[in-house]
N, C-alpha and C positions, 0 to 999 in steps of 0.2 A: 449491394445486396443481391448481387445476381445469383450466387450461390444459392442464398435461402430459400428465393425464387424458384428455383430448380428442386431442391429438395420438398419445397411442397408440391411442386407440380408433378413430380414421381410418386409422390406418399401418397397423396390425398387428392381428391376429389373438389377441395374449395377453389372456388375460382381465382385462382391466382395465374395470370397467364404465365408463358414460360418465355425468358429473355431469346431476343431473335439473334443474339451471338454465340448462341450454345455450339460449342465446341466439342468434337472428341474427348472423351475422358471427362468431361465439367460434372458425369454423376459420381463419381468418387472423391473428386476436388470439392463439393457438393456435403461431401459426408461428416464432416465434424459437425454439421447443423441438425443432421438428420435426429437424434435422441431430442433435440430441439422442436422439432416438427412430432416428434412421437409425445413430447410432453402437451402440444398442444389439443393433440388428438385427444390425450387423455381427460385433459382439464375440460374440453366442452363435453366429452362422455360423461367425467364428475357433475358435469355440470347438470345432464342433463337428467341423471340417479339421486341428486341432491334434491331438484325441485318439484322431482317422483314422487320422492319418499315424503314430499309433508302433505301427499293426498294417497298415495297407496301404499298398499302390502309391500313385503320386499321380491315378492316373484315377477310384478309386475314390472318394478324400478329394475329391475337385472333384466326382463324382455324389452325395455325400451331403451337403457343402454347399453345393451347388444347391438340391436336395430341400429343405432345411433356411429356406434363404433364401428358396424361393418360398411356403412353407407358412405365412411368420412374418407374410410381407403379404396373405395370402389370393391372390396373383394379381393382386391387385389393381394394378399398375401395367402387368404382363403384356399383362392385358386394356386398359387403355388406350395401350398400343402398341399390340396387332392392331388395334382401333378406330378409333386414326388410320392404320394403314395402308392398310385400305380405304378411310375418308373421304376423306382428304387427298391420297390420288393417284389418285382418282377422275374422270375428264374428264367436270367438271356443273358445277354453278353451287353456289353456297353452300350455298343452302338445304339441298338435294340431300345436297349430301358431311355437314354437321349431321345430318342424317338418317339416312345411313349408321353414322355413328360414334354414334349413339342405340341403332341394330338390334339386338339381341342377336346375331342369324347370323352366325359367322364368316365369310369372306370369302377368296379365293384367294392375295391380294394380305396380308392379316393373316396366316393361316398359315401362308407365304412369313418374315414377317418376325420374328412367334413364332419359329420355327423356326431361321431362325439366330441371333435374338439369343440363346436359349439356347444355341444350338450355342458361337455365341463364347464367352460366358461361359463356359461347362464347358469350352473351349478354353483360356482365361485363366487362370481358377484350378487346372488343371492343371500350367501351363507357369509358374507365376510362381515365383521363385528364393526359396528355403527362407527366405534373413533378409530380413526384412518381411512376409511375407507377414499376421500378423495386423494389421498396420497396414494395411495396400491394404486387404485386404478391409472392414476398418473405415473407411478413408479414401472407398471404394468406397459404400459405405452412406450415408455424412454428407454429402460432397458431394453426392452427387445430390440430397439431400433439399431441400440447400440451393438449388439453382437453382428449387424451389417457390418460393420465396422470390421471384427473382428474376420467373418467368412471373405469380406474380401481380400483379405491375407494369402487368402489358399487359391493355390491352382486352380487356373477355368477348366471346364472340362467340355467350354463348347467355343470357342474360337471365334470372335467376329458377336457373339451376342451380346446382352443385356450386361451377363457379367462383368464379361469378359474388359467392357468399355468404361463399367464399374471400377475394376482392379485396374485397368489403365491409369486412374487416375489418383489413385484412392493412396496417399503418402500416410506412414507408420506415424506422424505427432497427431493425428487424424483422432488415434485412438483415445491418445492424453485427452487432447481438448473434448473431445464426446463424452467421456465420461463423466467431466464434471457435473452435471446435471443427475442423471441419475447416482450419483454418489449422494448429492447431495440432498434427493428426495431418500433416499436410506437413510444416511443422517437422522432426517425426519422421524423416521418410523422409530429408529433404534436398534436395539438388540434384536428383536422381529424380523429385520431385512436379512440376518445374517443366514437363517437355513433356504431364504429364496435367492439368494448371491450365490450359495454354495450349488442348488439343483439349476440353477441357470447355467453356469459353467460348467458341471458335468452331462448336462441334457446338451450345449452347443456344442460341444467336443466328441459326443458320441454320434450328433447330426454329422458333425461334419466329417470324421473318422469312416461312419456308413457311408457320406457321398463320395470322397478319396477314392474307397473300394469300389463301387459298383460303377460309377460312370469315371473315375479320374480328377473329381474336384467339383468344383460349384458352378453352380448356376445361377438365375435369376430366381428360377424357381425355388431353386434351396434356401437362397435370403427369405422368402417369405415361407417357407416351413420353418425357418428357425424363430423368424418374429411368432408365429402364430403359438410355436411350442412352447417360448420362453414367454407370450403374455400369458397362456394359460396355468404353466406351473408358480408364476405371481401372483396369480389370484387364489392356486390351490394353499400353496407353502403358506400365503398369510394367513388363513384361515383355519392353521391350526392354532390349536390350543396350549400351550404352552402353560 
């Protein structure tokens, strides 16, 4: 179980220490579990909008599992959304925008887009209709994790980082196995999952297309601008009306 081990100890904030043989490359090798780890994250967020909702409104159950969901990652994807928002819409050259999204300093342009992705999300889990809801939100969690999967595919564009130790490791049946899980919370939903399957993979393809351009490929950074973008547009796309 040392993988698994690993994969929550990167994802999440729960105490799960991290094995003392961790090896180069073990966060990619790491990765078939990781939709695994995003399903858990979701299911104690369901969990915690479930036992909301049978004493409050629904604005309330969407502010406490917000609360809930940001505290389980540390932020941590959060923070590499604001990070590519200053980098990667920054008018400079590569090096430069790498540089930026290195910075610790928040940036105009990042707490711009902090700001409404949370705004959205607390908008989505607010508005999402009573049956399914702990399935999205769980769907919500697993897929994004999984398009990790997929970005570390592409070129690093920082050599010696986070990524880059990522893709080191990170083998092409990686994707098969991750998937199963969130396919099979689709499944679940039914015909519904199908317009959030379709904007998940053109919103991660135009992520990752944008980081190619400006810096040369991914970062660590960029895995959590894609989780952040793809849990958000989960919660919008279910929430329409069909």
């Amino acid at each position: 179980m040392k993988y698994l081990r690993i994969a929550f100890n990167l994802l999440t904030t729960l105490p799960i220490p991290a094995p003392k043989d961790w090896q180069p490359g073990d966060s990619g090798r790491a990765a078939p579990w990781y939709p695994f780890v995003g399903l858990v994250i979701g299911a104690l967020t369901a969990g915690v909008w479930w036992a909301a909702s049978l004493i409050f409104p629904p604005l309330i159950c969407a502010g406490l599992a917000l609360m809930v969901w940001s505290l389980l990652t540390g932020g941590l994807h959060l923070d590499g959304l604001a990070d590519c928002c200053d980098g990667l819409f920054h008018a400079s050259d590569a090096e430069r925008r790498l540089a930026i999204m290195k910075d610790s300093h928040l940036g105009a342009i990042g707490a711009i887009g902090l700001g409404v992705t949370l705004l959205l999300k607390f908008a989505g889990l607010a508005s999402l209709p009573p049956e399914g809801t702990i399935f999205t939100i769980m769907l919500a969690a697993s897929l994004s994790r999984w398009f990790i999967l997929l970005a570390g595919m592409q070129p690093s564009a920082r050599p010696g980082g986070m990524g880059a130790d990522f893709t080191s490791g990170l083998k092409k049946p990686a994707l098969i196995w991750g998937a199963l899980i969130p396919l099979a919370l689709c499944a679940l939903l039914g015909l519904r999952s199908l317009p959030t399957l379709g904007a998940a993979f053109l919103a991660a393809f135009a992520l990752l297309g944008l980081a190619r351009k400006q810096i040369g490929g991914v970062t660590g950074d960029v895995f959590g601008f894609i989780v952040e973008v793809i849990e958000t547009l989960t919660l919008l796309t279910l929430c329409i009306r069909l």
